[in-house]
PyMOL Python script that loads the backbone (N, CA, C, O; Angstrom):
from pymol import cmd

cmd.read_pdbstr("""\
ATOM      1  N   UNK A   1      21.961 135.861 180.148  1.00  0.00           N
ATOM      2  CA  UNK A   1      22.267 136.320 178.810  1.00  0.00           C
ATOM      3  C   UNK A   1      22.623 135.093 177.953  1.00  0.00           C
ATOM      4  O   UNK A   1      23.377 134.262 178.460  1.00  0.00           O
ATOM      5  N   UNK A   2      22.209 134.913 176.840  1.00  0.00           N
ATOM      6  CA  UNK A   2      22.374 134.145 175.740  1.00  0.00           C
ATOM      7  C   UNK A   2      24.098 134.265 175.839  1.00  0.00           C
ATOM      8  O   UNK A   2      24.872 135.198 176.055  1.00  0.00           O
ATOM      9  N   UNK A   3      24.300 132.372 175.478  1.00  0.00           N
ATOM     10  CA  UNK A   3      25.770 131.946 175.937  1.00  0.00           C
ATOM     11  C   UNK A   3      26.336 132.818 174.354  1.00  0.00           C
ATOM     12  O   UNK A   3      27.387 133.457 174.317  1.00  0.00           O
ATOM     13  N   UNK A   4      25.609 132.697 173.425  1.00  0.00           N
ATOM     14  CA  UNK A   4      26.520 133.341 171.930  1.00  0.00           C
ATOM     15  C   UNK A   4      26.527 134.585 171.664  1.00  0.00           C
ATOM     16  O   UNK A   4      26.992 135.079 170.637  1.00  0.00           O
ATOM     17  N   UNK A   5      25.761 135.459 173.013  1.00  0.00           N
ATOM     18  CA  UNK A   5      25.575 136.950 172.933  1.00  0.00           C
ATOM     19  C   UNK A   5      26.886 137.174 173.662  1.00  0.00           C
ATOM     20  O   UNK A   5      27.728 137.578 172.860  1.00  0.00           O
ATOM     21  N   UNK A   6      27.303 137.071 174.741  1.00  0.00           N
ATOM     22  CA  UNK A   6      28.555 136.465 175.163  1.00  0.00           C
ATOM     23  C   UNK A   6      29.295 136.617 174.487  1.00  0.00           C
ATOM     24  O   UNK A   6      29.517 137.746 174.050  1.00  0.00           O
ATOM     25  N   UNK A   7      30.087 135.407 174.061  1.00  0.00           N
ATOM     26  CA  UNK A   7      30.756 135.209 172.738  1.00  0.00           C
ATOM     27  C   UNK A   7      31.112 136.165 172.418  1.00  0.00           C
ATOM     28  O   UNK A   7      32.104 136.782 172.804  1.00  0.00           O
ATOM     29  N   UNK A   8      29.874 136.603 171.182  1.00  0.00           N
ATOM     30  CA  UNK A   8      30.393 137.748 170.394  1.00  0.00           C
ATOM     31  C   UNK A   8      31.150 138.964 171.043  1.00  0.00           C
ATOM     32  O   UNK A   8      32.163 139.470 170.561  1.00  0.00           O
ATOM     33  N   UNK A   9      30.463 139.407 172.318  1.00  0.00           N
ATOM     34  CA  UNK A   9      30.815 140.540 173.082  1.00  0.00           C
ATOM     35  C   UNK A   9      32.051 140.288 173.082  1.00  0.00           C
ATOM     36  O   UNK A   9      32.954 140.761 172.393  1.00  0.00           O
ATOM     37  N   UNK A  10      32.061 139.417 173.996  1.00  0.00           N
ATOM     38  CA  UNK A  10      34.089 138.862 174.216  1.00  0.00           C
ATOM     39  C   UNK A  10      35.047 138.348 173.099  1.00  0.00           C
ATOM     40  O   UNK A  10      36.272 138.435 173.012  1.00  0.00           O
ATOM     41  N   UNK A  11      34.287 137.886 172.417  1.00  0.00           N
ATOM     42  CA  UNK A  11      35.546 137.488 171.039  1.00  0.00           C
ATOM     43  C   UNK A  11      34.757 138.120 169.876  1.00  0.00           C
ATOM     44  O   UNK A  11      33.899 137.321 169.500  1.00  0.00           O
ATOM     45  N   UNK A  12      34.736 139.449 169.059  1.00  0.00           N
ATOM     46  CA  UNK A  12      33.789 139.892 168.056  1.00  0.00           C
ATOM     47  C   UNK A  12      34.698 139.316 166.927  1.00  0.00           C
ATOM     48  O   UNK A  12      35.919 139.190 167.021  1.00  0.00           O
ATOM     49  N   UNK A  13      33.912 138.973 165.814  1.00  0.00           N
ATOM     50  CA  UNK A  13      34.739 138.511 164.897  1.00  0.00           C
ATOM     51  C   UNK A  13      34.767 137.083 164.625  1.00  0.00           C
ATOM     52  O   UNK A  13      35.447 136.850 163.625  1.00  0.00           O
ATOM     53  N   UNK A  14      34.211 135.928 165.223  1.00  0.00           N
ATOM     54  CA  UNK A  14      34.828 134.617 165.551  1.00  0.00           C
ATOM     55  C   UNK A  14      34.700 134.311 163.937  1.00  0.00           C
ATOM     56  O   UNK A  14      34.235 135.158 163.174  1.00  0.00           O
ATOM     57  N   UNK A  15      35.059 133.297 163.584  1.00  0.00           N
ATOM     58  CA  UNK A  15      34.909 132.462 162.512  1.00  0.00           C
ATOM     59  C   UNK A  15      34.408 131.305 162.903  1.00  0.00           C
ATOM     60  O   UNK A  15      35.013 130.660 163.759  1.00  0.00           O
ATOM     61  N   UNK A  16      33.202 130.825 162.344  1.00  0.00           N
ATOM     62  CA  UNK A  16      32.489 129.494 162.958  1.00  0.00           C
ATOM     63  C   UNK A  16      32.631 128.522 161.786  1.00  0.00           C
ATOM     64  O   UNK A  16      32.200 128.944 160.713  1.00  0.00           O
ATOM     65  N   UNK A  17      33.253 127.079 161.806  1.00  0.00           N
ATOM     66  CA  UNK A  17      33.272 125.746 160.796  1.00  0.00           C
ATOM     67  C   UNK A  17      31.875 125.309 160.839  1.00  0.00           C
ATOM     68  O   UNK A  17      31.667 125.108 162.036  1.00  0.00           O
ATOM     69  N   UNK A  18      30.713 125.030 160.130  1.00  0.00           N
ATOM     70  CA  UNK A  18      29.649 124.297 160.164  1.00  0.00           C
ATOM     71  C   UNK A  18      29.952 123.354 159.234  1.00  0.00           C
ATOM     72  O   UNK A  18      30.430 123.476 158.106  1.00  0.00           O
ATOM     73  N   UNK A  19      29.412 121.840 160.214  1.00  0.00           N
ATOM     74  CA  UNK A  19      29.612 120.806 158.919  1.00  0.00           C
ATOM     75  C   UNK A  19      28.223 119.620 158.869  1.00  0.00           C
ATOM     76  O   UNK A  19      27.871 119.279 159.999  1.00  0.00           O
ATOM     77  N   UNK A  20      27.724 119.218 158.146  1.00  0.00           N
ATOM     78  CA  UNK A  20      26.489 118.823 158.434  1.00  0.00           C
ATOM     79  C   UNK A  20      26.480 117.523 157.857  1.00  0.00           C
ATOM     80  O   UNK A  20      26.427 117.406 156.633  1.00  0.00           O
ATOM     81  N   UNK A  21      26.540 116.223 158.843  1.00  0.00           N
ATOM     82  CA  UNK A  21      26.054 114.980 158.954  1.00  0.00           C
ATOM     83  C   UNK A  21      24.422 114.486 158.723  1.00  0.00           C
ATOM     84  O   UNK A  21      23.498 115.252 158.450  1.00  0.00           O
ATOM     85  N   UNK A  22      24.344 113.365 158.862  1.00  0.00           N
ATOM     86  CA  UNK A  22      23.116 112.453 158.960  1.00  0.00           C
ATOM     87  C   UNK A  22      23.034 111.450 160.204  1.00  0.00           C
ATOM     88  O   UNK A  22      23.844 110.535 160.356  1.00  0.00           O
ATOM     89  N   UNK A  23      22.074 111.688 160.997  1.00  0.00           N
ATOM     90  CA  UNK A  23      22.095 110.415 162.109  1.00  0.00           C
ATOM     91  C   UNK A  23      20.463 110.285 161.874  1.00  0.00           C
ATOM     92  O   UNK A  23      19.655 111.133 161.496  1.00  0.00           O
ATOM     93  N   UNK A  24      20.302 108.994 162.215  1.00  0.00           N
ATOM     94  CA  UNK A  24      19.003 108.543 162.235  1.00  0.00           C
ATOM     95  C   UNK A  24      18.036 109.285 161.025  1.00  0.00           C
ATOM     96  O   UNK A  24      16.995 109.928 161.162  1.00  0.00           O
ATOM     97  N   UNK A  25      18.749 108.958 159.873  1.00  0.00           N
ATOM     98  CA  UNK A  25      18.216 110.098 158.494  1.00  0.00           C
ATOM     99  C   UNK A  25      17.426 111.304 159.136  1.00  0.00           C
ATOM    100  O   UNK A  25      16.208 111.299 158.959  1.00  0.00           O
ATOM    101  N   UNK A  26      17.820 112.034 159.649  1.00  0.00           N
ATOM    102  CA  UNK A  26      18.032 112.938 160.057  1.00  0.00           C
ATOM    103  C   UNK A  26      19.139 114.297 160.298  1.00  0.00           C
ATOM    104  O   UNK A  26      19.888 114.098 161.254  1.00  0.00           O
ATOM    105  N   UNK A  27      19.347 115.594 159.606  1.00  0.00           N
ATOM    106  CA  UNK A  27      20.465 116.505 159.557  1.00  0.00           C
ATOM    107  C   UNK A  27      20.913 116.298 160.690  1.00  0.00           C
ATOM    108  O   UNK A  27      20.187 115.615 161.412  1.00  0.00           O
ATOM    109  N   UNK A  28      22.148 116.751 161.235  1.00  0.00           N
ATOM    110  CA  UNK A  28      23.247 117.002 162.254  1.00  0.00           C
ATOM    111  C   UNK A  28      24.129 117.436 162.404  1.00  0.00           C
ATOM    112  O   UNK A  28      25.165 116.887 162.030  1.00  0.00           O
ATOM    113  N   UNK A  29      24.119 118.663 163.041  1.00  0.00           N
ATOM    114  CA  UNK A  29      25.393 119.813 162.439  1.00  0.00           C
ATOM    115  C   UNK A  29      26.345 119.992 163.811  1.00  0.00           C
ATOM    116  O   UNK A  29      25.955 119.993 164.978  1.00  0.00           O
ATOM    117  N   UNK A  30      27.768 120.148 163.285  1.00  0.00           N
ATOM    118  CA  UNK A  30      28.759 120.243 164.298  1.00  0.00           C
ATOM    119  C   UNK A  30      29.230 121.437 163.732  1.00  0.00           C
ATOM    120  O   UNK A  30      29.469 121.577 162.533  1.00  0.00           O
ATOM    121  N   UNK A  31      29.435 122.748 165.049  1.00  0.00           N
ATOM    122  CA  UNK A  31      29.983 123.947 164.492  1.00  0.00           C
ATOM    123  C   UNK A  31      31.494 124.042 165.739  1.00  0.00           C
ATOM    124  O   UNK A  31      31.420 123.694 166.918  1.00  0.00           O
ATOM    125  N   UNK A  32      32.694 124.573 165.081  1.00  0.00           N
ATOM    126  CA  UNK A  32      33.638 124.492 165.281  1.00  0.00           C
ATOM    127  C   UNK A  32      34.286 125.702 165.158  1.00  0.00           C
ATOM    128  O   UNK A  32      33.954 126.393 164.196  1.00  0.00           O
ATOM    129  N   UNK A  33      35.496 126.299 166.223  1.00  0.00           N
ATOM    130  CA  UNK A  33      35.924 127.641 166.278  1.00  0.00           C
ATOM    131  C   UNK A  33      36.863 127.380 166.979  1.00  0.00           C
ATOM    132  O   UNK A  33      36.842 126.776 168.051  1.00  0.00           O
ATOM    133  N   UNK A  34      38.073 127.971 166.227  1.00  0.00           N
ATOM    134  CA  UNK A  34      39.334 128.268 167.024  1.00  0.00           C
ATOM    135  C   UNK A  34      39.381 129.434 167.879  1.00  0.00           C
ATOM    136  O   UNK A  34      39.059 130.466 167.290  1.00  0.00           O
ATOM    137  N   UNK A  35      39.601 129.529 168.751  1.00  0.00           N
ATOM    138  CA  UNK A  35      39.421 130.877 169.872  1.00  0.00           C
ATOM    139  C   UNK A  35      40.534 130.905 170.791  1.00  0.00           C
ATOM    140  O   UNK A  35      40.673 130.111 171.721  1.00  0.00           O
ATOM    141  N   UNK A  36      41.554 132.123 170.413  1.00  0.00           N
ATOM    142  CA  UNK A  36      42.689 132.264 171.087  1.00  0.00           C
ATOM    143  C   UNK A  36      43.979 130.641 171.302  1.00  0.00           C
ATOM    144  O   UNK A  36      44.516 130.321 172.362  1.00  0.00           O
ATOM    145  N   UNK A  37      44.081 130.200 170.463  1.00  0.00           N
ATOM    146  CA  UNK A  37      44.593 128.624 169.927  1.00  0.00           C
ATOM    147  C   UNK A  37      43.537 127.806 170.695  1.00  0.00           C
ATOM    148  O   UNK A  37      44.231 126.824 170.958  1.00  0.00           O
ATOM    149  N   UNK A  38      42.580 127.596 171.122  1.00  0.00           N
ATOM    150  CA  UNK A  38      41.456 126.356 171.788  1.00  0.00           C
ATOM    151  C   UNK A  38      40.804 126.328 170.493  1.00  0.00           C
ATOM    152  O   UNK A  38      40.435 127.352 169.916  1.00  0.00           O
ATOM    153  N   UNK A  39      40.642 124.977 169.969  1.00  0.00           N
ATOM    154  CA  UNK A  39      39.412 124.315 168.953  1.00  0.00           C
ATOM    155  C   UNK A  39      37.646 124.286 169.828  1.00  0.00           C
ATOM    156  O   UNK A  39      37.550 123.302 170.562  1.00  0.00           O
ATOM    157  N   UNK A  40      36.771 124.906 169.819  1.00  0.00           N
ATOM    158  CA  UNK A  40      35.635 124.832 170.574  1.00  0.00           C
ATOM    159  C   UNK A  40      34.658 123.997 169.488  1.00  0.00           C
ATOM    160  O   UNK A  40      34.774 124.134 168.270  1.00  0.00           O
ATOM    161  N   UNK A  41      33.709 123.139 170.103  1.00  0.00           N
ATOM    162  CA  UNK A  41      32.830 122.512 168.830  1.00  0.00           C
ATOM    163  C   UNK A  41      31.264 122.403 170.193  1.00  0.00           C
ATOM    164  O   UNK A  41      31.187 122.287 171.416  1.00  0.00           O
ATOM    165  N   UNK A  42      30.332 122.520 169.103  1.00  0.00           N
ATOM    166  CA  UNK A  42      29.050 122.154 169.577  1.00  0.00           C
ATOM    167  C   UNK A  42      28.180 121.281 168.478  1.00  0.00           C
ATOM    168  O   UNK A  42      28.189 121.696 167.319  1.00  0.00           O
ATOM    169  N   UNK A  43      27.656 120.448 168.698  1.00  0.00           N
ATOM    170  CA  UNK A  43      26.655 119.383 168.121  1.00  0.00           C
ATOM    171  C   UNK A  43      25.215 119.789 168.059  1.00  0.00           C
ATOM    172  O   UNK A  43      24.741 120.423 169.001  1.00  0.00           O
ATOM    173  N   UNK A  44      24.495 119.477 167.039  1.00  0.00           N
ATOM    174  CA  UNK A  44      23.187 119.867 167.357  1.00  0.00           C
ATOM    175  C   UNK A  44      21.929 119.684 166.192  1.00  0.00           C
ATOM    176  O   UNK A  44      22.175 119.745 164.988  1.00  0.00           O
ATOM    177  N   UNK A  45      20.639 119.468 166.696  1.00  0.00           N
ATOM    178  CA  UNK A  45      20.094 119.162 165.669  1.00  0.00           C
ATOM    179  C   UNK A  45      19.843 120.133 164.321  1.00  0.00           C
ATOM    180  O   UNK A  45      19.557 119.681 163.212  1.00  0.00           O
ATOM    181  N   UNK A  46      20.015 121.636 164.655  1.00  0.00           N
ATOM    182  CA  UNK A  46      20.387 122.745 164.338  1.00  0.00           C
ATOM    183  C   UNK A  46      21.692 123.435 164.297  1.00  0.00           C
ATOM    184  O   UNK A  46      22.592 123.192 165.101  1.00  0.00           O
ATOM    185  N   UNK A  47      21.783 124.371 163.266  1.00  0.00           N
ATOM    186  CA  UNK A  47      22.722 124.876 163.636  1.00  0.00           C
ATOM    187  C   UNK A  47      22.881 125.910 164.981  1.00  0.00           C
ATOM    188  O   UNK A  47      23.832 126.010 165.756  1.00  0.00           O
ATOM    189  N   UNK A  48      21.722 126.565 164.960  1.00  0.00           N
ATOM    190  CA  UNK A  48      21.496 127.518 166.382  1.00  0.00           C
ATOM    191  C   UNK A  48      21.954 126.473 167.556  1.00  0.00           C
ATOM    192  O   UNK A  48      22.982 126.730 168.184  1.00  0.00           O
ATOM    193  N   UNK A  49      21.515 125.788 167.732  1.00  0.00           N
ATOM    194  CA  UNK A  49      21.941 124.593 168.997  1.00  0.00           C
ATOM    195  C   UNK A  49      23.678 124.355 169.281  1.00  0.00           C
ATOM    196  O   UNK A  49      24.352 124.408 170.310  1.00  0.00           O
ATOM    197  N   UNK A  50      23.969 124.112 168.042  1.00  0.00           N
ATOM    198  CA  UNK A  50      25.376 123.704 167.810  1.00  0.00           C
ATOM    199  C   UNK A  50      26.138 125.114 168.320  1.00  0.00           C
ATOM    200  O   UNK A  50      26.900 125.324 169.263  1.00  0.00           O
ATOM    201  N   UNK A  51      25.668 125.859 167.424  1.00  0.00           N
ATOM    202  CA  UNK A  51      26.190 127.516 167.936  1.00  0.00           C
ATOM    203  C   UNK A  51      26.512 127.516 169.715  1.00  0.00           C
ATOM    204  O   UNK A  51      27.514 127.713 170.403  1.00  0.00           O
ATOM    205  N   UNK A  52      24.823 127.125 170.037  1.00  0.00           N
ATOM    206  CA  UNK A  52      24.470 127.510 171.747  1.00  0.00           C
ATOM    207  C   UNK A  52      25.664 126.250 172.395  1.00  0.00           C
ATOM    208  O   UNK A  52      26.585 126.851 172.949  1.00  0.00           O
ATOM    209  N   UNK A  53      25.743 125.628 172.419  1.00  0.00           N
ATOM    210  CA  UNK A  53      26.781 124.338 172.714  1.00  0.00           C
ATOM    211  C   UNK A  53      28.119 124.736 172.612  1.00  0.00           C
ATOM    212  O   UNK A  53      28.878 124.648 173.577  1.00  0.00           O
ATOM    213  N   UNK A  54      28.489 125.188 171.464  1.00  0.00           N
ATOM    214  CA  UNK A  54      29.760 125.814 171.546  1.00  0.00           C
ATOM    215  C   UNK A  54      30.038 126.960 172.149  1.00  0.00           C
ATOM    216  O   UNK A  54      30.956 127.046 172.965  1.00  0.00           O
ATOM    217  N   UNK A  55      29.190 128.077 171.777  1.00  0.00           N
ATOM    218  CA  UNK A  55      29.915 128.840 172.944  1.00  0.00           C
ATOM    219  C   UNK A  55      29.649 128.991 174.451  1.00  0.00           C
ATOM    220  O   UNK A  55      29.945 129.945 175.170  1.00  0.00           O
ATOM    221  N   UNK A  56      28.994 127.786 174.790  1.00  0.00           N
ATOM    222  CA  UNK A  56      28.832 127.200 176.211  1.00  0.00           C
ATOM    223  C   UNK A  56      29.995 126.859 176.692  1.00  0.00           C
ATOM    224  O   UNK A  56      30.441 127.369 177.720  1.00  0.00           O
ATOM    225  N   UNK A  57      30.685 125.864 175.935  1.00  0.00           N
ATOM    226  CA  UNK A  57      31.735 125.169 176.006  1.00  0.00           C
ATOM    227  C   UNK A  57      33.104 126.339 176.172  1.00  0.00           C
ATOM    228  O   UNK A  57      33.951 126.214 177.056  1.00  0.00           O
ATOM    229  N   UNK A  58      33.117 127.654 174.975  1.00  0.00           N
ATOM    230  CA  UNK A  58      33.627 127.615 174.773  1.00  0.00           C
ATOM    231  C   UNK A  58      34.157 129.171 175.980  1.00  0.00           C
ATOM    232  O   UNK A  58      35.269 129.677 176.133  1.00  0.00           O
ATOM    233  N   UNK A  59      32.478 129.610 176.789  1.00  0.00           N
ATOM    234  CA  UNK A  59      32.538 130.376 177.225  1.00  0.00           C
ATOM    235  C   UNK A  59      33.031 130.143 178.888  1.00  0.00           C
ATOM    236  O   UNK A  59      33.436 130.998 179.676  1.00  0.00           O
ATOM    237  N   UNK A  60      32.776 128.212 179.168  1.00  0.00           N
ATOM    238  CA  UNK A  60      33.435 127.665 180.376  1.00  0.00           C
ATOM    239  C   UNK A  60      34.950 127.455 180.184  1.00  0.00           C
ATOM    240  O   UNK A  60      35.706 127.659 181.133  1.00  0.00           O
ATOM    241  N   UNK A  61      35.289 127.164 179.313  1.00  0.00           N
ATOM    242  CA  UNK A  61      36.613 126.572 178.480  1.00  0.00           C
ATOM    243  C   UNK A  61      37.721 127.952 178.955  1.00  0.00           C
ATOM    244  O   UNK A  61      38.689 127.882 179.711  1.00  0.00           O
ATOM    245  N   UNK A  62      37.039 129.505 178.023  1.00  0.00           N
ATOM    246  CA  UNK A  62      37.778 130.345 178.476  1.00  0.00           C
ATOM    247  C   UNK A  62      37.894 131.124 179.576  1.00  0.00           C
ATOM    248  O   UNK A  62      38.958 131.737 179.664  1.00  0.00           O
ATOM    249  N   UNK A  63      36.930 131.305 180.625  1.00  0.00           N
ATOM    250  CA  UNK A  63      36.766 131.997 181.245  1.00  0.00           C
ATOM    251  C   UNK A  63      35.955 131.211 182.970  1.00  0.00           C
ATOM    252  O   UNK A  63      35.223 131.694 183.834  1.00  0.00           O
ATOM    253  N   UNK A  64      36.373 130.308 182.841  1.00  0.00           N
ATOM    254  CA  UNK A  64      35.288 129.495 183.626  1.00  0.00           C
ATOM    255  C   UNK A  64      34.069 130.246 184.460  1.00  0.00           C
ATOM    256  O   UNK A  64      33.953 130.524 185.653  1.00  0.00           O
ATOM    257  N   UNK A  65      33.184 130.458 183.274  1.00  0.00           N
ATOM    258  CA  UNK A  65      32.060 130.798 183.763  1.00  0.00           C
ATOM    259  C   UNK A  65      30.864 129.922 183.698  1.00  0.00           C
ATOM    260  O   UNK A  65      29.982 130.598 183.169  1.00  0.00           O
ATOM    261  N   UNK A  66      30.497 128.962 183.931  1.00  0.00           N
ATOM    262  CA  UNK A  66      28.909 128.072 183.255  1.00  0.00           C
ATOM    263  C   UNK A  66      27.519 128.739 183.110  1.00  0.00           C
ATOM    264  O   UNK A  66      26.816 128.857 184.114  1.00  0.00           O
ATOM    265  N   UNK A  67      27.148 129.124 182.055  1.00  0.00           N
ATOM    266  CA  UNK A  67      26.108 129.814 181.718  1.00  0.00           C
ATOM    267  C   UNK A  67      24.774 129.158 181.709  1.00  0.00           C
ATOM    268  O   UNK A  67      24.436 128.344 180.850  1.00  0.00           O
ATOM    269  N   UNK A  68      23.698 129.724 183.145  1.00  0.00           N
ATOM    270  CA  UNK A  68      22.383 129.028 183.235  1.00  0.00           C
ATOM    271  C   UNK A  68      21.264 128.967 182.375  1.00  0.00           C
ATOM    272  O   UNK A  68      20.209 128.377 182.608  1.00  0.00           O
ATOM    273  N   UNK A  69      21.674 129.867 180.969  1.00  0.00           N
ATOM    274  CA  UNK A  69      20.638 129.867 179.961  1.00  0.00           C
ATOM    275  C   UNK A  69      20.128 128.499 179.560  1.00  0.00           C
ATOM    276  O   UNK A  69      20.895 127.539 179.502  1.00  0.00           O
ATOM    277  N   UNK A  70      19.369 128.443 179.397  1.00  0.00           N
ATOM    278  CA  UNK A  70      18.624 126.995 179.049  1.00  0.00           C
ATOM    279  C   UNK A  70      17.834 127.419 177.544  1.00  0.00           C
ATOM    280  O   UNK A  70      17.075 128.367 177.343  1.00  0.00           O
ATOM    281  N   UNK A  71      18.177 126.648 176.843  1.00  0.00           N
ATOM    282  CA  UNK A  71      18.007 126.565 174.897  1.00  0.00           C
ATOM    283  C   UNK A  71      16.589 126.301 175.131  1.00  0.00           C
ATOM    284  O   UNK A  71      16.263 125.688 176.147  1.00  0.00           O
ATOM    285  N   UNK A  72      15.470 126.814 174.058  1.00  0.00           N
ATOM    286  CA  UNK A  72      14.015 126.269 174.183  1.00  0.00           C
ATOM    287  C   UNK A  72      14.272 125.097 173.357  1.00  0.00           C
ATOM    288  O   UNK A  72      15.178 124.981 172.532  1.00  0.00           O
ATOM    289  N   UNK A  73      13.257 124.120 173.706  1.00  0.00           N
ATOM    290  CA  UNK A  73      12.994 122.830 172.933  1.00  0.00           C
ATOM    291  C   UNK A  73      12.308 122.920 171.447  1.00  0.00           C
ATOM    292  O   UNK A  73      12.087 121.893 170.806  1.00  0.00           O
TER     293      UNK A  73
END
""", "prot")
cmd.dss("prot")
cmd.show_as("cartoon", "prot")
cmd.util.cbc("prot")
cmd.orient("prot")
């Protein structure tokens, strides 16, 4: 199951920070969420990525589960 389908199930409601950089003139977005007092963040060339990253992080972070979904390229 998708790591942000997750997420939502278990925390409905989140509030997500998106903030969007430049690397290699190129966009770069870091999305950020407080979840039960933990700060969670994911990086990405997208925001969907950044999303998938964070609540990877944020779904090992709370619950230690590591999720085998693999993001398409």
């Amino acid at each position: 199951m998708h790591p942000v389908m997750v997420l939502h199930q278990m925390k409905p409601g989140l509030l997500y920070n998106t903030n969007q950089t430049t690397r290699d003139n190129k966009p770069f977005f870091t999305v950020t969420a407080d979840i039960n007092g933990k700060e969670f963040s994911g990086e990405g060339t997208n925001v969907k990525k950044a999303k998938f990253f964070l609540a990877n992080a944020a779904i090992l972070g709370l619950y230690g589960v590591e999720s085998t979904f693999e993001i398409s390229a």
